[in-house]
C-alpha positions in Angstrom: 69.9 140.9 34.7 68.6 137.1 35.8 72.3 136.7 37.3 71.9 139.9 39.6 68.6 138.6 40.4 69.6 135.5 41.1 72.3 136.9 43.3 70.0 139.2 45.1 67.8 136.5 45.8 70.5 134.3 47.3 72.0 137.5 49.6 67.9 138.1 50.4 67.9 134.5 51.8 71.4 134.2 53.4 70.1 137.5 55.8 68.8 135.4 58.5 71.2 133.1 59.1 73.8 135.6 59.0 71.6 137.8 61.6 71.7 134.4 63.6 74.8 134.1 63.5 75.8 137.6 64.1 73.3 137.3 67.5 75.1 134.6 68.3 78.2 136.4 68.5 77.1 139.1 70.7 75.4 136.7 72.8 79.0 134.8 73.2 80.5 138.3 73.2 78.1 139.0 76.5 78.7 136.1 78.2 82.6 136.9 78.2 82.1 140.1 79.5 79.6 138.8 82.4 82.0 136.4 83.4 84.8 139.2 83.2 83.1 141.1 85.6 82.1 138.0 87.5 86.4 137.2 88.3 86.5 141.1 88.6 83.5 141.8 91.5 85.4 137.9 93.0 89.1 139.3 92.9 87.5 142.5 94.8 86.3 140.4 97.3 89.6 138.4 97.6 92.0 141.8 98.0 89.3 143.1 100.2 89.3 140.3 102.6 93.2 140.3 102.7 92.5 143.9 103.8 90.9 143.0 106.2 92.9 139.6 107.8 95.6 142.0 107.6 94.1 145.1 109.6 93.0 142.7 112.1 96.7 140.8 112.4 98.3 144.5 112.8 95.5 145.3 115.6 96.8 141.9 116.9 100.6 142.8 116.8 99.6 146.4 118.5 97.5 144.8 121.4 100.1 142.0 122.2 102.7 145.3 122.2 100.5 148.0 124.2 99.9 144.4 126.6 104.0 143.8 127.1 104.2 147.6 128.0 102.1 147.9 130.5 103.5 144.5 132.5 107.3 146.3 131.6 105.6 148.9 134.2 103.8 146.9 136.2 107.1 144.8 136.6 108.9 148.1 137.0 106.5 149.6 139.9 106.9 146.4 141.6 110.6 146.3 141.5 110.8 149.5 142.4 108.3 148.8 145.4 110.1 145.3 147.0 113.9 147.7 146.8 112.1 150.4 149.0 110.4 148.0 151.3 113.4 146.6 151.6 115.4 149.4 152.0 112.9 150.9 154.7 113.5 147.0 156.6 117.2 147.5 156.4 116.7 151.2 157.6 114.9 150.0 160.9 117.5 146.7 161.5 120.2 149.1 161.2 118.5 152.0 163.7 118.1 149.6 166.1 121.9 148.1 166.2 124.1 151.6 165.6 124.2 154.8 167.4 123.2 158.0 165.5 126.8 158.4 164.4 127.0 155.0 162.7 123.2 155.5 161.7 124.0 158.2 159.4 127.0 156.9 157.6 124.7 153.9 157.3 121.6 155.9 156.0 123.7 158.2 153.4 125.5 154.4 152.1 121.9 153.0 151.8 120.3 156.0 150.3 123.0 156.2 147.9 122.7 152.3 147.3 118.9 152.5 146.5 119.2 156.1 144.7 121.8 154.2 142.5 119.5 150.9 142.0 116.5 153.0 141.6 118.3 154.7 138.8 119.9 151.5 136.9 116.4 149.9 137.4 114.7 153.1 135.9 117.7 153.3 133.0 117.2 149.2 132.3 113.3 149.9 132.7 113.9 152.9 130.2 116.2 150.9 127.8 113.9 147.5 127.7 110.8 149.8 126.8 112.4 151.3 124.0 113.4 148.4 122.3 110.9 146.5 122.1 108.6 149.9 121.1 111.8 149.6 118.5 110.9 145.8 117.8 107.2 146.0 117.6 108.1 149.2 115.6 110.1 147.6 112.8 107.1 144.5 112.9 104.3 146.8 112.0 106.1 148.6 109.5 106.7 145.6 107.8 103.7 144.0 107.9 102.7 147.6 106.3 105.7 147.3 104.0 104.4 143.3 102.9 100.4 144.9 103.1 100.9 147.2 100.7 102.7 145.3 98.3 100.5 142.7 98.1 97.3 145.1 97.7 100.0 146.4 94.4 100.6 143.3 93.4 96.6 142.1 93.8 95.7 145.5 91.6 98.5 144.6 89.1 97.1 140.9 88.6 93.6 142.8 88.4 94.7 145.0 85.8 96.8 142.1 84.0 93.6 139.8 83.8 91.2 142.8 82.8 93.1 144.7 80.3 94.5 141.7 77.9 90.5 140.6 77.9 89.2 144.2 77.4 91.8 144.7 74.5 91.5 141.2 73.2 87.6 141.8 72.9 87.4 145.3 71.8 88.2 144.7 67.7 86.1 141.9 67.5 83.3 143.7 68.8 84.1 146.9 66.6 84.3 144.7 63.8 80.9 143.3 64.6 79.3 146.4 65.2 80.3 147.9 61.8 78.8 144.8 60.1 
């Protein structure tokens, strides 16, 4: 009877420093879950930024491409605008030296000329547009392509660093809590 005493005396005294040290342990046990969601809330911010750098550089690629289009045109109108002034030139040069006779043979050979330039420029215009819509094309979808497999791999680091933590922490805090 003195022994169990004797032992319930010594549990009796141990309870405070065990209640210290299981504090302690959630303290420490608090601490690793702050700073867990600490690397969490900073590796949101990361993958959030390279969002955003990465918008912005496909914005970038899509104005330089909307810009080369519209000089393609402009380049286009003004080719387009020298052949007829110069066909309209040749047109006066060539009224002025021939009769009506050789004026019309003349006329159908330049209108045929510039009808036949005005269509290869047109075609080359036509072709040079589509390809580089074709070019820039292929760029944005792989800057998509790289985008989104970066934001995959980003959540899979995410989910790599969190989970292992998270299931490295939960039985040591069960086991505390049923003590």
């Amino acid at each position: 009877m003195v022994l169990i005493k004797e032992e319930n005396q010594e549990l009796h005294n141990e309870i405070p420093r065990l209640i210290q040290i299981h504090n302690d342990n959630v303290s420490r046990k608090k601490e690793v879950i702050n700073a867990l969601h600490q690397e969490i809330k900073a590796l949101r911010e990361l993958y959030r930024d390279a969002m955003i750098a990465n918008t912005n550089r496909i914005d970038n690629l899509i104005s330089i491409h909307d810009d080369t289009v519209v000089k393609f045109e402009c380049e286009f109108h003004d080719r387009v605008s020298m052949l007829q002034l110069q066909y309209r030139k040749e047109f006066e040069l060539i009224d002025l030296q021939y009769s009506k006779e050789t004026i019309r043979h003349t006329i159908q050979t330049q209108t045929a000329k510039a009808n036949s330039q005005t269509s290869t420029l047109r075609r080359d215009h036509s072709r040079e547009l589509v390809e580089i819509q074709r070019q820039n094309t292929d760029i944005i979808n792989n800057m998509r392509s790289m985008m989104e497999s970066k934001r995959e791999d980003l959540e899979e680091q995410v989910e790599n660093i969190v989970k292992p933590s998270l299931l490295r922490l939960l039985p040591e805090l069960v086991v505390h809590t049923i003590n």
